[in-house]
VOGU-3710 file (C-alpha; in Angstrom, 3 decimals, decimal comma):
1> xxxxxxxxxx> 124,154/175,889/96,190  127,482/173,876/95,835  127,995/172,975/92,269  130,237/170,405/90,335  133,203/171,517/91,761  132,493/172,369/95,707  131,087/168,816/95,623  134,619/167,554/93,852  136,740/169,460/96,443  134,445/167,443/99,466
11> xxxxxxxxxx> 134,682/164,287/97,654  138,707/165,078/96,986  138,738/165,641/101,242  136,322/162,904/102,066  138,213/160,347/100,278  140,987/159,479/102,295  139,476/160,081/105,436  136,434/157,781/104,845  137,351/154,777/102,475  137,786/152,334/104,217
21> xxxxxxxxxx> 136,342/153,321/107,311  133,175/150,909/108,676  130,385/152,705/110,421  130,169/151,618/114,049  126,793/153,969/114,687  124,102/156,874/112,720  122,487/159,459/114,917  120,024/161,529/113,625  119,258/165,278/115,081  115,944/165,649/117,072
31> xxxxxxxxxx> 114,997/168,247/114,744  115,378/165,380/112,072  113,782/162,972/113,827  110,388/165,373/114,804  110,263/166,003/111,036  109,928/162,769/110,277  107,109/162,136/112,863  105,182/164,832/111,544  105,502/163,395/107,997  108,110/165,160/106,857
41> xxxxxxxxxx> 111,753/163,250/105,189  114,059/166,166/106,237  117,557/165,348/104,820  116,483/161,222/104,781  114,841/160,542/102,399  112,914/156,808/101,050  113,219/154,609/104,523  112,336/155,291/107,770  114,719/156,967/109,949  115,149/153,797/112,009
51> xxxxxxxxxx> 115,760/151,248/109,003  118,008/154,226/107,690  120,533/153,779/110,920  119,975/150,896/110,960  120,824/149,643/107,653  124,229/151,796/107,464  125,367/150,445/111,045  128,234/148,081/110,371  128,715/149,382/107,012  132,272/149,680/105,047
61> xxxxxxxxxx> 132,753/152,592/103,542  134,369/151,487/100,066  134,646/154,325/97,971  133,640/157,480/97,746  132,814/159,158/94,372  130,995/162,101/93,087  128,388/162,318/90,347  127,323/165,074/88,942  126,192/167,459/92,445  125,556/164,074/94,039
71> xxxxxxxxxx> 128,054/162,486/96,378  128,143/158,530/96,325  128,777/156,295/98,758  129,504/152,903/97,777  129,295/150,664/100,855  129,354/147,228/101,824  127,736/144,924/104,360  126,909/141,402/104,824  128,563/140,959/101,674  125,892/143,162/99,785
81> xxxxxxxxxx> 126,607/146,366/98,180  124,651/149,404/98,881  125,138/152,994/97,845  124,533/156,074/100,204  123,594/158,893/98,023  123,899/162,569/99,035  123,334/165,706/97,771  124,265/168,765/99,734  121,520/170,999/98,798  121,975/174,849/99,438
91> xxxxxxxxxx> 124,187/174,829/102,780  124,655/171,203/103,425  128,700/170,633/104,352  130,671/167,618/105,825  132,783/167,372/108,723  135,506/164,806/109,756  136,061/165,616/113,583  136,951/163,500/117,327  134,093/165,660/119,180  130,650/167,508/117,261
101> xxxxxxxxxx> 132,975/170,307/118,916  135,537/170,582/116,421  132,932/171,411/113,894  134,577/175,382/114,278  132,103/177,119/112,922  128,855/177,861/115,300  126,301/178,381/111,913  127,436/174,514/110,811  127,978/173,500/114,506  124,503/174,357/115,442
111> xxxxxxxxxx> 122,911/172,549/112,666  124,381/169,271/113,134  121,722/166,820/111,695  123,193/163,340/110,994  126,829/161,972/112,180  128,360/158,591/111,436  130,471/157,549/114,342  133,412/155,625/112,501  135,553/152,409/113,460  138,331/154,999/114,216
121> xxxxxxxxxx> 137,419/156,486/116,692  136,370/159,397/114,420  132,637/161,064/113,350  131,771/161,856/109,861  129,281/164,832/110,356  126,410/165,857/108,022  125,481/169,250/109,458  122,987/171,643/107,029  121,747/175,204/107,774  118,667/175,501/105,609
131> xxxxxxxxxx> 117,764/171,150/105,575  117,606/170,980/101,925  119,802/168,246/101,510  118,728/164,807/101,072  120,558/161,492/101,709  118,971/157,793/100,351  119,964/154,573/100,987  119,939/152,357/97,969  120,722/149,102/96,997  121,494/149,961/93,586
141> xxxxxxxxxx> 121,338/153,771/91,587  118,123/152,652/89,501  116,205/152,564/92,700  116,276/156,434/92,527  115,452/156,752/88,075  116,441/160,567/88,488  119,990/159,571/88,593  119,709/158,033/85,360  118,518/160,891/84,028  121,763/162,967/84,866
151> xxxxxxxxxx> 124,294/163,966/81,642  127,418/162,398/81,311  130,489/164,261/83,435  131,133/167,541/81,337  134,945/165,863/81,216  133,875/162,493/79,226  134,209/162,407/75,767  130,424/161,860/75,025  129,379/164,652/76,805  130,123/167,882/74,364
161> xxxxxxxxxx> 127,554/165,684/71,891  125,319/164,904/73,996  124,826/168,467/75,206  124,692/169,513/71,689  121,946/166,723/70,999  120,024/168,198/73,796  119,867/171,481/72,854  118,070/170,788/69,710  115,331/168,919/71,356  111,959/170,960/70,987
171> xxxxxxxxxx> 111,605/171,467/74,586  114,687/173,567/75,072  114,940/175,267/71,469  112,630/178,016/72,627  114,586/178,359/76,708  117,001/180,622/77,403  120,887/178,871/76,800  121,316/180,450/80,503  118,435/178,015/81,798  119,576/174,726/79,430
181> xxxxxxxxxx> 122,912/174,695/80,294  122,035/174,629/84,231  119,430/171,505/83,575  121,501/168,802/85,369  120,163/166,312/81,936  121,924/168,885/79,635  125,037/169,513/81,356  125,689/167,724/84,914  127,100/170,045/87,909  126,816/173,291/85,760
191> xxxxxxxxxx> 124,897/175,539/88,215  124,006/178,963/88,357  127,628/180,477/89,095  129,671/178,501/86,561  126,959/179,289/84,239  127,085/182,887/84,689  130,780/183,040/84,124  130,690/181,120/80,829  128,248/183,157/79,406  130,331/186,264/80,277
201> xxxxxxxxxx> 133,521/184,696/78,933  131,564/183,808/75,829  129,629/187,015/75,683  126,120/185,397/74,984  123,217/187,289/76,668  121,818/184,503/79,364  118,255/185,121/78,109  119,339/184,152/74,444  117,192/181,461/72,936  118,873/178,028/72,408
211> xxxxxxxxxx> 117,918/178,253/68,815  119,295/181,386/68,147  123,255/179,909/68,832  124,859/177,892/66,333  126,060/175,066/66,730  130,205/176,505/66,387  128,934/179,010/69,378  127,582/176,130/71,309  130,694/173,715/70,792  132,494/176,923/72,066
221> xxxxxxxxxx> 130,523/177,610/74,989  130,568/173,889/76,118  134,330/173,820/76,342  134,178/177,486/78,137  132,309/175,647/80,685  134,443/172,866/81,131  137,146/175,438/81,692  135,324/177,165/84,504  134,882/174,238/86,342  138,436/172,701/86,107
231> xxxxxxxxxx> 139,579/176,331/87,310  136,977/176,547/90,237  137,761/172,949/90,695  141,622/173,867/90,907  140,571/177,046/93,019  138,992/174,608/95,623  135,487/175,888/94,865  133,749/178,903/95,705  132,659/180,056/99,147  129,885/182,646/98,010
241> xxxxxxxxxx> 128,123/181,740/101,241  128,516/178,812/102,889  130,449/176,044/101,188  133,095/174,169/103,251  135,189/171,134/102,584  135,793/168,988/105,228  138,238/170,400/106,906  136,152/173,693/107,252  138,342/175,566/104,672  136,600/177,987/101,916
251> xxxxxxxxxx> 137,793/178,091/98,429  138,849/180,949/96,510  137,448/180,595/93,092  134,940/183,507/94,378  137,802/186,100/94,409  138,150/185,027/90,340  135,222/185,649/89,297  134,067/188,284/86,454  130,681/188,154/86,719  128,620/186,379/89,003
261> xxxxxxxxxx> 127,184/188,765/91,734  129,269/191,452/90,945  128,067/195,290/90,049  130,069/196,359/87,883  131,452/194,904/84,141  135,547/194,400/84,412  135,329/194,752/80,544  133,423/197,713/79,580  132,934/199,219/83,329  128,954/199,796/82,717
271> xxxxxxxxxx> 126,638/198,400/85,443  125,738/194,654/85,637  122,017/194,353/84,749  120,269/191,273/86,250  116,930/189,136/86,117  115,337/185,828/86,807  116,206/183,357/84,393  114,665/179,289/85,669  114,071/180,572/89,517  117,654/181,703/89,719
281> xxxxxxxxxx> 119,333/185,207/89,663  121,358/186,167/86,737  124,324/188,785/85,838  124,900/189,753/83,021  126,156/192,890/80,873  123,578/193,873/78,336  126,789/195,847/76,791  129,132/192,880/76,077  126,709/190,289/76,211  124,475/189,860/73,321
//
């Protein structure tokens, strides 16, 4: 899944191709739109898929932010705002291209679900493997309360206390620190690769309790996070599997990386162990990591 900063290198390549831009025209994929007659919001989600193209046709395109793993948005029409929130799931990807064509890669050009034809002549193209992406329309971010619920950007200010804050609520005092700092209200866009590598750097067992760090270890680990990402983020992301920017372009934070996925520890040269920490896979070096 593409965390904080896959999202930030899309958002970095959507930018100046999209603000701006009005949106002359949505079609949806057949495979979308039989989804939705069976009862099913693949990839729309909240409005029909009707209203949804609809709604966005003659739409201005005035900035485009991210938040958190989300991708906003902010559009204009009529004079009234809106904001078109995405989120790319596990293989979601953008494309800015003349023809569906250009999308280069078969996997993403066969999966095509949603493309905005633009006043330039141009398509903005949503295409997405596995479908567990998700886009809603809204007039305003409270009409979705989950997004309130996300943690500041790990670069604010308020964020290092707020994480810390969190972690000594009851209800993550007895989870693993591997499982709290991926909980998008703890830390936002701290997923299970970023995650993996600060706990290596920090050498903290991903199954250790949240209670059992102090709070110097946690203050530590926070800002070993924020590191990771700015790298990745400098790195243009990791392409594990399938994350592209717009352009079609992988990133190269993968070839950085100490732990995640890998078999053997670079430090002590023992074999990686792993297990299922929250749903998710996790590395981990039961000799350095403790």
């Amino acid at each position: 899944m593409p965390e904080l900063p896959e999202v930030e290198g899309v958002v970095n390549s959507l930018k100046p191709v999209a603000t701006g831009k009005t949106i002359n025209e949505v079609k949806v994929s057949s495979v979308i739109t039989h989804a939705h007659s069976q009862g099913r919001q693949a990839i729309v989600k909240g409005r029909s898929l009707q209203q949804f193209c609809s709604d966005l046709a003659g739409a201005k395109i005035e900035q485009v932010v991210r938040r958190s793993k989300y991708i906003y948005f902010h559009l204009i029409k009529n004079n009234e705002q809106k904001l078109l929130v995405t989120h790319l799931g596990m293989t979601g990807a953008w494309f800015y291209v003349q023809h569906t064509e250009d999308v280069t890669e078969e996997k993403f050009r066969r999966h095509i679900h949603v493309q905005f034809q633009l006043d330039d002549d141009m398509i903005l193209v949503y295409a997405d493997i596995r479908r567990f992406g998700e886009m809603r329309l809204l007039d305003m971010e409270s009409q979705f309360p989950p997004l309130l619920l996300m943690a500041p950007e790990p670069f604010e200010e308020i964020a290092l206390n707020h994480f810390l804050q969190m972690s000594l609520l009851p209800k993550y005092q007895q989870k693993s620190i591997k499982e709290t700092i991926m909980d998008g209200q703890v830390i936002s866009g701290c997923g299970n690769i970023y995650a993996t590598e600060a706990l290596f750097r920090m050498k903290i067992h991903p199954g250790r309790t949240v209670k059992r760090i102090s709070e110097k270890r946690k203050v530590q680990l926070f800002k070993e996070i924020v590191d990771v990402l700015n790298e990745s983020i400098s790195a243009g992301g990791s392409s594990i599997s399938d994350y592209r920017n717009i352009n079609g372009e992988a990133g190269n934070m993968q070839d950085r990386l100490q732990m995640y996925g890998k078999k053997i520890c670079p430090s002590c040269h023992q074999p990686v162990k792993q297990r299922v920490l929250g749903g998710r896979n996790s590395w981990y070096c039961s000799t350095c990591q403790r």
